[in-house]
PDB file of N, CA, C, O and CB in Angstrom:
ATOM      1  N   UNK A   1      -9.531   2.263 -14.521  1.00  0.00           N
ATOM      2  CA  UNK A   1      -8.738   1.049 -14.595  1.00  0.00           C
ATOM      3  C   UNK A   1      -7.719   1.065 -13.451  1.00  0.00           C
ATOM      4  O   UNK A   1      -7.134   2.147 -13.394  1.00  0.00           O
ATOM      5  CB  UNK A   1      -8.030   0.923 -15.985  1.00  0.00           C
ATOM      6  N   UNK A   2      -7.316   0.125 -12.469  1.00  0.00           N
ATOM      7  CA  UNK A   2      -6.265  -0.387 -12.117  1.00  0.00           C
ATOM      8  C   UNK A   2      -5.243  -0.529 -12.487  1.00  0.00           C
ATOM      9  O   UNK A   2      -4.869  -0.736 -13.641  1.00  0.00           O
ATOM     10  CB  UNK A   2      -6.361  -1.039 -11.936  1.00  0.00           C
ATOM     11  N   UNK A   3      -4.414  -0.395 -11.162  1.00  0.00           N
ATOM     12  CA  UNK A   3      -2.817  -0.039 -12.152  1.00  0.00           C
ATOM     13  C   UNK A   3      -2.057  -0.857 -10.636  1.00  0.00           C
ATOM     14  O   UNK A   3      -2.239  -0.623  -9.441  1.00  0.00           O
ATOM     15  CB  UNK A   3      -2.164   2.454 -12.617  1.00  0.00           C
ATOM     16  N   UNK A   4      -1.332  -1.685 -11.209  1.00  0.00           N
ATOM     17  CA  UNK A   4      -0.440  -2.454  -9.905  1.00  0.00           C
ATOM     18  C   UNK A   4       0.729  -2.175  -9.707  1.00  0.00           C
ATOM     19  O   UNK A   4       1.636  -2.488 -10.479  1.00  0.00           O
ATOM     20  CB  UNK A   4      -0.267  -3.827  -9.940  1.00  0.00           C
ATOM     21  N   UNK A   5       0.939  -1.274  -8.179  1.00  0.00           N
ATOM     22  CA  UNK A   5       2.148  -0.241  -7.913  1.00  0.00           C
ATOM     23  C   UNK A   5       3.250  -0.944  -7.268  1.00  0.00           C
ATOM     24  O   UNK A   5       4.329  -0.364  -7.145  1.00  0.00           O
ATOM     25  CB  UNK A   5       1.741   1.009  -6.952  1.00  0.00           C
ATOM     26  N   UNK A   6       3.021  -2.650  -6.659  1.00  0.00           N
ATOM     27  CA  UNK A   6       3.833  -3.197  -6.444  1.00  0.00           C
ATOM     28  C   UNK A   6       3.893  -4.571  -6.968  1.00  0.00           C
ATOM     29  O   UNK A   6       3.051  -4.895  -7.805  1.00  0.00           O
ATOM     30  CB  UNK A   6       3.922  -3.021  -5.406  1.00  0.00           C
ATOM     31  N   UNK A   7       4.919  -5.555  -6.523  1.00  0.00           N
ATOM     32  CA  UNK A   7       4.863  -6.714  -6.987  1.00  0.00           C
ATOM     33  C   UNK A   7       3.926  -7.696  -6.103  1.00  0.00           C
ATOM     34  O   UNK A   7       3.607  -7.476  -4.935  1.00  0.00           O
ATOM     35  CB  UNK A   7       6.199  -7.124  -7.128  1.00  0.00           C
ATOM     36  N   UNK A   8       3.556  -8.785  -6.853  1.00  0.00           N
ATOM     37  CA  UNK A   8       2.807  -9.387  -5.810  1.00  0.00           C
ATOM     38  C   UNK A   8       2.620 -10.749  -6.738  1.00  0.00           C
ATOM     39  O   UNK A   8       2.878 -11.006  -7.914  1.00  0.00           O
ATOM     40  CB  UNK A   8       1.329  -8.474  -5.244  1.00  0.00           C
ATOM     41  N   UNK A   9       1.992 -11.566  -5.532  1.00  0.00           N
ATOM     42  CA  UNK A   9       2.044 -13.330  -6.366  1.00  0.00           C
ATOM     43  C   UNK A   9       0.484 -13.772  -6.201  1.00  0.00           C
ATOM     44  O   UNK A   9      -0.148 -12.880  -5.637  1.00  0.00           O
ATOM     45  CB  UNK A   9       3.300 -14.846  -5.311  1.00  0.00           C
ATOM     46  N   UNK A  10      -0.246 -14.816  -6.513  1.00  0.00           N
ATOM     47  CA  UNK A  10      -1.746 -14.896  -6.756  1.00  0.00           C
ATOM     48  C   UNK A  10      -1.844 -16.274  -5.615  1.00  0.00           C
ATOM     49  O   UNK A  10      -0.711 -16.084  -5.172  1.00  0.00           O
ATOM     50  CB  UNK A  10      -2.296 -15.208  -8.710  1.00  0.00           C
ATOM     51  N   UNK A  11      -2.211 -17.190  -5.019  1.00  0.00           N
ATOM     52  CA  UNK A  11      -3.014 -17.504  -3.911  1.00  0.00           C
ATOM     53  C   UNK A  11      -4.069 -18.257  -4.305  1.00  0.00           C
ATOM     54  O   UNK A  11      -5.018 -17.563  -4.669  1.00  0.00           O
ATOM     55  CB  UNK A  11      -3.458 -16.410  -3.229  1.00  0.00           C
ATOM     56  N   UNK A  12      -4.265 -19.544  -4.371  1.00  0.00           N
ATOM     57  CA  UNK A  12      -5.644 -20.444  -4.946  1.00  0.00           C
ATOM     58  C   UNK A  12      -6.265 -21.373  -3.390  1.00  0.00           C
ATOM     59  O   UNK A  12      -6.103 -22.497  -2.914  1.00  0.00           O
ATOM     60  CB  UNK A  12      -4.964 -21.911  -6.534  1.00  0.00           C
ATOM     61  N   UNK A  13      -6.875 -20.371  -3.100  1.00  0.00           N
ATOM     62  CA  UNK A  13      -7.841 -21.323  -1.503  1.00  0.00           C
ATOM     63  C   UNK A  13      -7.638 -23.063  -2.104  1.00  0.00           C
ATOM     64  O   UNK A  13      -7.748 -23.599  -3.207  1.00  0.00           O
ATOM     65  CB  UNK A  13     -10.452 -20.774  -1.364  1.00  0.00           C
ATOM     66  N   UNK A  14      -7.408 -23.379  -1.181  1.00  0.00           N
ATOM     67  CA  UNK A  14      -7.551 -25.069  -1.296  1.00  0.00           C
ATOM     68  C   UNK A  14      -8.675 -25.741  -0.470  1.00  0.00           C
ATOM     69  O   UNK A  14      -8.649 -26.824   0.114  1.00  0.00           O
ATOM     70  CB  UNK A  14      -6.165 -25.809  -0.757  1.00  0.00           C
ATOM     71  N   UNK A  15      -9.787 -24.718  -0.580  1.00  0.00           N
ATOM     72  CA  UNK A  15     -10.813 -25.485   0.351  1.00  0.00           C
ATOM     73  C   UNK A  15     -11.472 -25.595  -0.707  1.00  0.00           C
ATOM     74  O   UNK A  15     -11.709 -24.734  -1.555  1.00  0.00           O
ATOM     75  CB  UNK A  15     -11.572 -24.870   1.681  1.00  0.00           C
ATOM     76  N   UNK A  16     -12.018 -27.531  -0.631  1.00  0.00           N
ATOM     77  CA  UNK A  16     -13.012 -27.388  -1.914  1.00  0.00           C
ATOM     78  C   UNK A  16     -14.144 -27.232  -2.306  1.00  0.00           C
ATOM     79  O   UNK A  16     -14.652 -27.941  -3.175  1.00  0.00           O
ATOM     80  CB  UNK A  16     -13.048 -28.010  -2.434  1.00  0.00           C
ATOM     81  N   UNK A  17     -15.020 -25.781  -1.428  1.00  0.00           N
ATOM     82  CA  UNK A  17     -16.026 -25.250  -1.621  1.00  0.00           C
ATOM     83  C   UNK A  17     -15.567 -24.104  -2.191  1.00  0.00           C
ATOM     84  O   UNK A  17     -16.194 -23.564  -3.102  1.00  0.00           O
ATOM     85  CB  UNK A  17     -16.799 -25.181  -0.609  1.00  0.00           C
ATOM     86  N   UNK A  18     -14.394 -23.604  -1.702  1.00  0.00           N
ATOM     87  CA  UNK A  18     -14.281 -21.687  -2.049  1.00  0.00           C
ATOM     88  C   UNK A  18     -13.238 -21.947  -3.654  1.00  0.00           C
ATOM     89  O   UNK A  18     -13.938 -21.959  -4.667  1.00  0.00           O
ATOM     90  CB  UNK A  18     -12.934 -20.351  -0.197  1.00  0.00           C
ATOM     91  N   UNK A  19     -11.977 -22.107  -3.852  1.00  0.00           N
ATOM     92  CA  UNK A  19     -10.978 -21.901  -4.772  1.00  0.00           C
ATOM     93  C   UNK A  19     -10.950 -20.729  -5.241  1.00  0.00           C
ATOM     94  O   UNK A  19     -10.545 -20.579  -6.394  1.00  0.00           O
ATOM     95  CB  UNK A  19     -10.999 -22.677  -5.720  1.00  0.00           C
ATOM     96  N   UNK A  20     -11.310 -19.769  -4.584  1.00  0.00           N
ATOM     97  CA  UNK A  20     -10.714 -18.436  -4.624  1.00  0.00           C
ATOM     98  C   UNK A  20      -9.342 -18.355  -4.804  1.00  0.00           C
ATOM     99  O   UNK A  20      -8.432 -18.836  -4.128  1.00  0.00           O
ATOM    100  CB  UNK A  20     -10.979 -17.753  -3.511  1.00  0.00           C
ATOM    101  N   UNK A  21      -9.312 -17.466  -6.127  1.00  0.00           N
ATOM    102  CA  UNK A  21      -8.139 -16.810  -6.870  1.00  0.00           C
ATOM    103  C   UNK A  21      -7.541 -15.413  -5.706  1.00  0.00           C
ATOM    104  O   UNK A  21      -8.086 -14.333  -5.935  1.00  0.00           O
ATOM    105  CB  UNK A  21      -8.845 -16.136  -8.648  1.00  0.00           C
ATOM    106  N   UNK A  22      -6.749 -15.422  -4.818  1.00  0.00           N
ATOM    107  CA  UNK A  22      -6.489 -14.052  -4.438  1.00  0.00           C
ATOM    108  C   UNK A  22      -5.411 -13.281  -4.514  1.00  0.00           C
ATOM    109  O   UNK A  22      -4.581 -14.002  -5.067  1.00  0.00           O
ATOM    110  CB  UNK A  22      -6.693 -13.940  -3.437  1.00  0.00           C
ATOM    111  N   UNK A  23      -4.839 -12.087  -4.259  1.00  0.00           N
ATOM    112  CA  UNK A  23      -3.530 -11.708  -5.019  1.00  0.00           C
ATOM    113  C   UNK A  23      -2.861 -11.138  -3.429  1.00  0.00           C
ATOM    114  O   UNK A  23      -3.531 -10.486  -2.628  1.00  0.00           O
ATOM    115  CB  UNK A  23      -3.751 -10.293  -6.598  1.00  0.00           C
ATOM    116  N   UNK A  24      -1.492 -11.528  -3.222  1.00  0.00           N
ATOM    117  CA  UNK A  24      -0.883 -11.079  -2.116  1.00  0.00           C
ATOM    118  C   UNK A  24       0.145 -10.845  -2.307  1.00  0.00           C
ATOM    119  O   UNK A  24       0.685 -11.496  -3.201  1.00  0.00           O
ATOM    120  CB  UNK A  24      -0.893 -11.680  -1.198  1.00  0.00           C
ATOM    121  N   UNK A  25       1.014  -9.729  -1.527  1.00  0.00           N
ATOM    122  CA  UNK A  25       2.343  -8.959  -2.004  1.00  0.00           C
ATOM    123  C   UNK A  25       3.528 -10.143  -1.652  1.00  0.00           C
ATOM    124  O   UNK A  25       3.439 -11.082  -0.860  1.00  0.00           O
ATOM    125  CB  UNK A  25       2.628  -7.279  -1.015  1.00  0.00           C
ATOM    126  N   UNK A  26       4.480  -9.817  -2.387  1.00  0.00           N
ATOM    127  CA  UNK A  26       5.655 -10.779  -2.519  1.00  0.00           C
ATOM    128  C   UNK A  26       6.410  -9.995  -1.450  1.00  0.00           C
ATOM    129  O   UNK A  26       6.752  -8.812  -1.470  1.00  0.00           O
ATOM    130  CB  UNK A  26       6.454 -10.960  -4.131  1.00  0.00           C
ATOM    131  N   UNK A  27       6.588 -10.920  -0.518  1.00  0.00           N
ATOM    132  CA  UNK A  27       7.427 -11.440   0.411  1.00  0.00           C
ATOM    133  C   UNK A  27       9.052 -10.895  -0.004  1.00  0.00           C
ATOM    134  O   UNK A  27       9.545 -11.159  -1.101  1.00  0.00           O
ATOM    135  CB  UNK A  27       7.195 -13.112   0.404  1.00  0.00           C
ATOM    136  N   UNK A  28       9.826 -10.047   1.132  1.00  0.00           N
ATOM    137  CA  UNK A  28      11.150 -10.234   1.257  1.00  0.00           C
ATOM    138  C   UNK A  28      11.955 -11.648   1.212  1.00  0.00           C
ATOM    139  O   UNK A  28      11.384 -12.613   1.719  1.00  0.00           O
ATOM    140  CB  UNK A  28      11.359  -9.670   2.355  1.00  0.00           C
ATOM    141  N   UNK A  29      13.170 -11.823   0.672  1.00  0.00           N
ATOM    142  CA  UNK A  29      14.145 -13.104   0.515  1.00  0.00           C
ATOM    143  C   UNK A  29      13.808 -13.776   1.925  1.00  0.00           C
ATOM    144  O   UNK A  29      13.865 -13.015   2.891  1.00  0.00           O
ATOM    145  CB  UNK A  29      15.996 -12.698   0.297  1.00  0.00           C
ATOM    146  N   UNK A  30      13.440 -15.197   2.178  1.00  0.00           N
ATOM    147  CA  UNK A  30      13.750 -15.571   3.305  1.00  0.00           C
ATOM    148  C   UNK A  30      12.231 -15.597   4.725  1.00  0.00           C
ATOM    149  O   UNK A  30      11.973 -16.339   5.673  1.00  0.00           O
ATOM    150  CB  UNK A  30      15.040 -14.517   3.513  1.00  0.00           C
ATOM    151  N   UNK A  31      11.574 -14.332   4.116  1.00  0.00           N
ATOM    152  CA  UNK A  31      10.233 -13.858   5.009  1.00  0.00           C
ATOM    153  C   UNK A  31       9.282 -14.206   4.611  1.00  0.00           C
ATOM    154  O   UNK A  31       9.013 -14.156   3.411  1.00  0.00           O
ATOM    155  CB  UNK A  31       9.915 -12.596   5.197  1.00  0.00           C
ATOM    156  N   UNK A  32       8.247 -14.805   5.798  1.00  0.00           N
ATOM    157  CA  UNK A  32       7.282 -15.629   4.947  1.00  0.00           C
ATOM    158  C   UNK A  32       6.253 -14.829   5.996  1.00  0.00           C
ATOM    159  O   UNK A  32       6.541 -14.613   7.173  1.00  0.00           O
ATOM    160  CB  UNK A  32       7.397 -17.630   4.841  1.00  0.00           C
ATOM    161  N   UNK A  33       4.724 -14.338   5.214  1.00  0.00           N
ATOM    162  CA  UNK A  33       3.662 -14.064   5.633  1.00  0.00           C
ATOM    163  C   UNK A  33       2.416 -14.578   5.634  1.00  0.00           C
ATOM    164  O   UNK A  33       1.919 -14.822   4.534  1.00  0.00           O
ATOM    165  CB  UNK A  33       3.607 -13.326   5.354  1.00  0.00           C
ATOM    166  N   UNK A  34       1.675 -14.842   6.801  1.00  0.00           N
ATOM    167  CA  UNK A  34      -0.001 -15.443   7.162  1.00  0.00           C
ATOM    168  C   UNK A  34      -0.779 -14.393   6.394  1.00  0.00           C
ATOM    169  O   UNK A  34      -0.807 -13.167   6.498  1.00  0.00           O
ATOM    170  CB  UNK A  34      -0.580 -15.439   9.081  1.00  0.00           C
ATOM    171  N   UNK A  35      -1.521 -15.405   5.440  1.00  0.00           N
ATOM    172  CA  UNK A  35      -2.903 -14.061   5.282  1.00  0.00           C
ATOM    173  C   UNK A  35      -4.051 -15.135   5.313  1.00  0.00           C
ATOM    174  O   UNK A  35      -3.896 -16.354   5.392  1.00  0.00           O
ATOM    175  CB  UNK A  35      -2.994 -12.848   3.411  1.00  0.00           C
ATOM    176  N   UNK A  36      -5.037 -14.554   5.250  1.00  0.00           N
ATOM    177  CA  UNK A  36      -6.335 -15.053   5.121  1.00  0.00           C
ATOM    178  C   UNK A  36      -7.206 -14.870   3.991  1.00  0.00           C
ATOM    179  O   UNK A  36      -7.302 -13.742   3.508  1.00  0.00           O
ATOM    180  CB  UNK A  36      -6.943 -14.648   6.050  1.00  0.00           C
ATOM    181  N   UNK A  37      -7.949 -15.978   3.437  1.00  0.00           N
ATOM    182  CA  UNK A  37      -8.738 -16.296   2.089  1.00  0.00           C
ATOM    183  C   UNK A  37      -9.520 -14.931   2.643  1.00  0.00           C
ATOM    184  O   UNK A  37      -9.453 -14.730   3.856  1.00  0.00           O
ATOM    185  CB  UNK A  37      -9.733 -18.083   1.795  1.00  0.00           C
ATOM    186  N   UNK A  38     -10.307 -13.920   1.762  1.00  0.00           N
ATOM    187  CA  UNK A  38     -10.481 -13.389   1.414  1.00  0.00           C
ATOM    188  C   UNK A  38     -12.668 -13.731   1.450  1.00  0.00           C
ATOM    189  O   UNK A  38     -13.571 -13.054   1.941  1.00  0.00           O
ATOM    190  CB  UNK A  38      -9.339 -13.350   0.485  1.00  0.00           C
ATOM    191  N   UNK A  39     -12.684 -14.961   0.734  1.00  0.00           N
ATOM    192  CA  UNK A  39     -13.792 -15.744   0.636  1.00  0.00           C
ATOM    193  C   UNK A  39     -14.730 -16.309   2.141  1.00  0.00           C
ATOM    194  O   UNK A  39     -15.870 -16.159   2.579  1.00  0.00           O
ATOM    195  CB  UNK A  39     -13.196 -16.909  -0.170  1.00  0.00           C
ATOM    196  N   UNK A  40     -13.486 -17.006   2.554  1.00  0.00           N
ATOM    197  CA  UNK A  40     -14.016 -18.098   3.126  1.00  0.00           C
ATOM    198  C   UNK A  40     -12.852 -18.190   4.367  1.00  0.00           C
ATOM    199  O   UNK A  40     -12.773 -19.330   4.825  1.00  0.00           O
ATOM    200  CB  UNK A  40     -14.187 -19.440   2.010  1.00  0.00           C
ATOM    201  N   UNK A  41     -12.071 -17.349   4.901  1.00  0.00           N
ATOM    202  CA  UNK A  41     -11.682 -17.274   6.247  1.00  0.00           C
ATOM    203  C   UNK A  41      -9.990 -17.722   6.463  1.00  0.00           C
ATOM    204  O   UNK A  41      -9.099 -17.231   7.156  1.00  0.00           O
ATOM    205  CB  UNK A  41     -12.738 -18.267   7.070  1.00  0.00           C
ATOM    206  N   UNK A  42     -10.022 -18.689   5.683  1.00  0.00           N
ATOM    207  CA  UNK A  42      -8.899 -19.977   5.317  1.00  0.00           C
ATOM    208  C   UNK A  42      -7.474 -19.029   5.804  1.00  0.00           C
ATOM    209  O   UNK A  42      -7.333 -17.876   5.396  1.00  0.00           O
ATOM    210  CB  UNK A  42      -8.869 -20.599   3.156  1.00  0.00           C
ATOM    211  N   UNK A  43      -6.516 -19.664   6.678  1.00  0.00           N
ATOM    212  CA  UNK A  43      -5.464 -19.270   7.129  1.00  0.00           C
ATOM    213  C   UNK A  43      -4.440 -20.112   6.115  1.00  0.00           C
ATOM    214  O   UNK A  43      -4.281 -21.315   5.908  1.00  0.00           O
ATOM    215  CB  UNK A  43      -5.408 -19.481   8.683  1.00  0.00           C
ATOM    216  N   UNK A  44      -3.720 -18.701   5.496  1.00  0.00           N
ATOM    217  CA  UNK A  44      -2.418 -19.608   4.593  1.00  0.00           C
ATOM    218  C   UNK A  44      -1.067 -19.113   5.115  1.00  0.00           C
ATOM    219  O   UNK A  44      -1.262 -18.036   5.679  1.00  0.00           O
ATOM    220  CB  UNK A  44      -2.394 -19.284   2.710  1.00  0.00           C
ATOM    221  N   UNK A  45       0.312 -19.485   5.159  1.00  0.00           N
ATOM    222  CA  UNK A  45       1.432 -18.854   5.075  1.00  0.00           C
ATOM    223  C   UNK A  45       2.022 -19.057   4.088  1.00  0.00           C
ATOM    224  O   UNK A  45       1.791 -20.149   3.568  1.00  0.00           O
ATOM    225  CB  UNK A  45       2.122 -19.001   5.912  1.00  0.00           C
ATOM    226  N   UNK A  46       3.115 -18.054   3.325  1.00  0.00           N
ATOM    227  CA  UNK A  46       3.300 -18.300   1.509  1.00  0.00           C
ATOM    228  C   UNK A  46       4.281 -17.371   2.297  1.00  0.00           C
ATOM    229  O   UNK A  46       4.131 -16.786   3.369  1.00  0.00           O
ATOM    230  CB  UNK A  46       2.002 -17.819  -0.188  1.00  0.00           C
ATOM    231  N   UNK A  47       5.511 -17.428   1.279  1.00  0.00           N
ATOM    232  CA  UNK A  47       5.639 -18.630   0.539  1.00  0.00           C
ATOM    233  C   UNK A  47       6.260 -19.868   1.078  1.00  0.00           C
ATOM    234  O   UNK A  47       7.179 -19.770   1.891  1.00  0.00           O
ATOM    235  CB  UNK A  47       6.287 -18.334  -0.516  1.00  0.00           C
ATOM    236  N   UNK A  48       5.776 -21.157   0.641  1.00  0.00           N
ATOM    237  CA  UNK A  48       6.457 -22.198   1.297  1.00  0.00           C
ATOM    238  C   UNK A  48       7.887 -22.812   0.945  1.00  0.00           C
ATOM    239  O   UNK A  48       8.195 -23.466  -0.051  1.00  0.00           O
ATOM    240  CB  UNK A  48       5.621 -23.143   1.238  1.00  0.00           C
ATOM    241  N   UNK A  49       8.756 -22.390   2.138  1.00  0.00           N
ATOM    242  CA  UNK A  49      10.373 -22.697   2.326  1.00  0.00           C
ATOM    243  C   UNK A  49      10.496 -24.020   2.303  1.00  0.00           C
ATOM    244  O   UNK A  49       9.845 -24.842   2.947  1.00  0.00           O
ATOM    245  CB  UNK A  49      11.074 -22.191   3.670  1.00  0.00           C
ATOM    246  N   UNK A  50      11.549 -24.240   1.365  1.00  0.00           N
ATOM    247  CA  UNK A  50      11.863 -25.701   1.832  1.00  0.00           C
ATOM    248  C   UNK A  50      13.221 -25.566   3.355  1.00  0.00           C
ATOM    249  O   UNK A  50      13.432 -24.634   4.131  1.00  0.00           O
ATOM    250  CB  UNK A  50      12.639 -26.695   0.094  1.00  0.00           C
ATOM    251  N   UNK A  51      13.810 -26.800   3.249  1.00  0.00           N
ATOM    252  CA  UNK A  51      14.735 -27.055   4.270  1.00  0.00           C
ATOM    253  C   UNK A  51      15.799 -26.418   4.585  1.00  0.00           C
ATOM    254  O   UNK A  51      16.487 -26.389   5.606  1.00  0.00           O
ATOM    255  CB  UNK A  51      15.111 -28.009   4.178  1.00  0.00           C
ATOM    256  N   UNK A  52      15.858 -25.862   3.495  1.00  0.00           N
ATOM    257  CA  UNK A  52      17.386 -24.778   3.193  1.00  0.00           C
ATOM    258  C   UNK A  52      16.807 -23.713   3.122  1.00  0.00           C
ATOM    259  O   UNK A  52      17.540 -22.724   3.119  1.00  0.00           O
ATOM    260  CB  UNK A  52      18.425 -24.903   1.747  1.00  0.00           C
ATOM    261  N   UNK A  53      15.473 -23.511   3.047  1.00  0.00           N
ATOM    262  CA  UNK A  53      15.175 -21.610   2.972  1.00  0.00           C
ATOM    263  C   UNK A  53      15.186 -21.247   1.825  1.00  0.00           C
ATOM    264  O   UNK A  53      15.326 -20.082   1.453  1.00  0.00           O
ATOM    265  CB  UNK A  53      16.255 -20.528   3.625  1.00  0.00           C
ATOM    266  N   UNK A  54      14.954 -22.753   0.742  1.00  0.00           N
ATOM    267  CA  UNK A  54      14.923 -21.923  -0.270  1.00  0.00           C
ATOM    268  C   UNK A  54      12.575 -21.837  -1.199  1.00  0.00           C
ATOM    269  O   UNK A  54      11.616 -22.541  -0.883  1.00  0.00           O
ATOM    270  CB  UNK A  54      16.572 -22.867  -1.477  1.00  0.00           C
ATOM    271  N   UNK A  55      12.630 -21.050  -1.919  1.00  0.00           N
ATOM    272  CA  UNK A  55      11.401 -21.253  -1.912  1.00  0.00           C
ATOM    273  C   UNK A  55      11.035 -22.301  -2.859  1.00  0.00           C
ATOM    274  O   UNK A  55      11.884 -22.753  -3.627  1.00  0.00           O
ATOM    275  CB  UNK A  55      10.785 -20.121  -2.103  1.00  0.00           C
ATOM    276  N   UNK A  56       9.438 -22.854  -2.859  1.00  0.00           N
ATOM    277  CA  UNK A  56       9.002 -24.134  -2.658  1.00  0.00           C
ATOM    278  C   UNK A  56       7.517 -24.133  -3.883  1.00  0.00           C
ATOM    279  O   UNK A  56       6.451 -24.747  -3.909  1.00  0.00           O
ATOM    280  CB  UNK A  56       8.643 -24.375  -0.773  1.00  0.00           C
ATOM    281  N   UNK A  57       8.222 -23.016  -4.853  1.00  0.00           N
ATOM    282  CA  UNK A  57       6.800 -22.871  -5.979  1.00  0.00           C
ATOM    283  C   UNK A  57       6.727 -24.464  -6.631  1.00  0.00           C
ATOM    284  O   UNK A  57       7.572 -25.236  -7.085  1.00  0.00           O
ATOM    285  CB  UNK A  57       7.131 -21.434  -7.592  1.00  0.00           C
ATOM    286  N   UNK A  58       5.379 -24.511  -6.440  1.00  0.00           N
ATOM    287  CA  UNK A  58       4.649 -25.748  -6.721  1.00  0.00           C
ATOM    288  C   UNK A  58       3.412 -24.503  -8.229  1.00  0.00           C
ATOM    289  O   UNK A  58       2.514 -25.036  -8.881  1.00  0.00           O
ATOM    290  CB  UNK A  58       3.612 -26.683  -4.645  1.00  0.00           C
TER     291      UNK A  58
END
């Protein structure tokens, strides 16, 4: 069994062939990181800041 040694947030591809579920580590206050779908190639940056820097969970 798996055991999760850090924190991390989950990732839903928005292409509507793939919707791959994927899991990516949580971001420092303020720092935002590019990853790539896992599936299907797809370039994301997360998390999304609003205007003030603050974050933008939808």
């Amino acid at each position: 069994m798996a055991k999760l040694i850090r924190p991390s947030w989950a990732i839903r591809c928005t292409q509507s062939s793939c919707k791959t579920l994927f899991e990516v580590a949580k971001t420092e206050n303020g720092k935002q990181q590019e990853v790539v779908c896992p599936n299907c190639g797809e370039h994301y940056v997360y998390p999304i800041l609003d205007e003030q820097g603050n974050y933008n969970e939808e």
